[in-house]
C-alpha positions in Angstrom: 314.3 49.3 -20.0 315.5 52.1 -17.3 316.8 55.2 -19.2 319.3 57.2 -16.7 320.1 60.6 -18.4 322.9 62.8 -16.2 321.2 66.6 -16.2 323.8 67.9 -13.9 327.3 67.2 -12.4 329.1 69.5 -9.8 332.0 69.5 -8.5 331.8 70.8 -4.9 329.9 69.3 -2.2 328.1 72.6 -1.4 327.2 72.8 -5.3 324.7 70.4 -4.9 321.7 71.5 -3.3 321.5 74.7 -5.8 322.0 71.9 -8.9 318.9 69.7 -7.8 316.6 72.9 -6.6 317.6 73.6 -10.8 317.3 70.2 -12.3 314.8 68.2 -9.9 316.2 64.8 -10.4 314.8 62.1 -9.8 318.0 60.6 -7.6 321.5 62.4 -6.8 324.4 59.9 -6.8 326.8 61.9 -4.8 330.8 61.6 -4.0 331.5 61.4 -0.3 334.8 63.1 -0.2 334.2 66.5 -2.3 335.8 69.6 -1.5 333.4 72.9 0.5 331.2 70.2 2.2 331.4 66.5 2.2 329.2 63.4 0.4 327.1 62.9 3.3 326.8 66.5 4.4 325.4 67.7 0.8 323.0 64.6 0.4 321.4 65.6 4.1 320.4 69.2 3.1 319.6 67.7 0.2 316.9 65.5 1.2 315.3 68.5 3.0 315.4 70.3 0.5 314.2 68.4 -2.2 313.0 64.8 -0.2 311.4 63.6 -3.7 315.0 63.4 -4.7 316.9 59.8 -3.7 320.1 60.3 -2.8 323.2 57.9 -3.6 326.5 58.4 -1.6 
């Protein structure tokens, strides 16, 4: 059995980077229309930021 716990939801696409640099998950599912930078926009600086993170958009 998979066990998913949430450890962090944002609200603003440019919240995300700082969120996963806190919480290291495992993988980001992650809204592509979300105000201060968009879905596709945060998951890219996300995976070089933290490429052991999957990313979801």
């Amino acid at each position: 059995m998979t066990r998913i716990e949430v450890v962090a939801a944002v609200g603003r696409g440019d919240e995300v980077v700082a969120a996963a640099l806190r919480h290291r998950p495992d993988v980001a599912v992650i809204d592509i229309e979300m105000p201060g930078l968009d879905g596709l926009d945060a998951a890219d600086r996300l995976q070089r930021e933290l490429p052991s993170c999957r990313t979801w958009c």
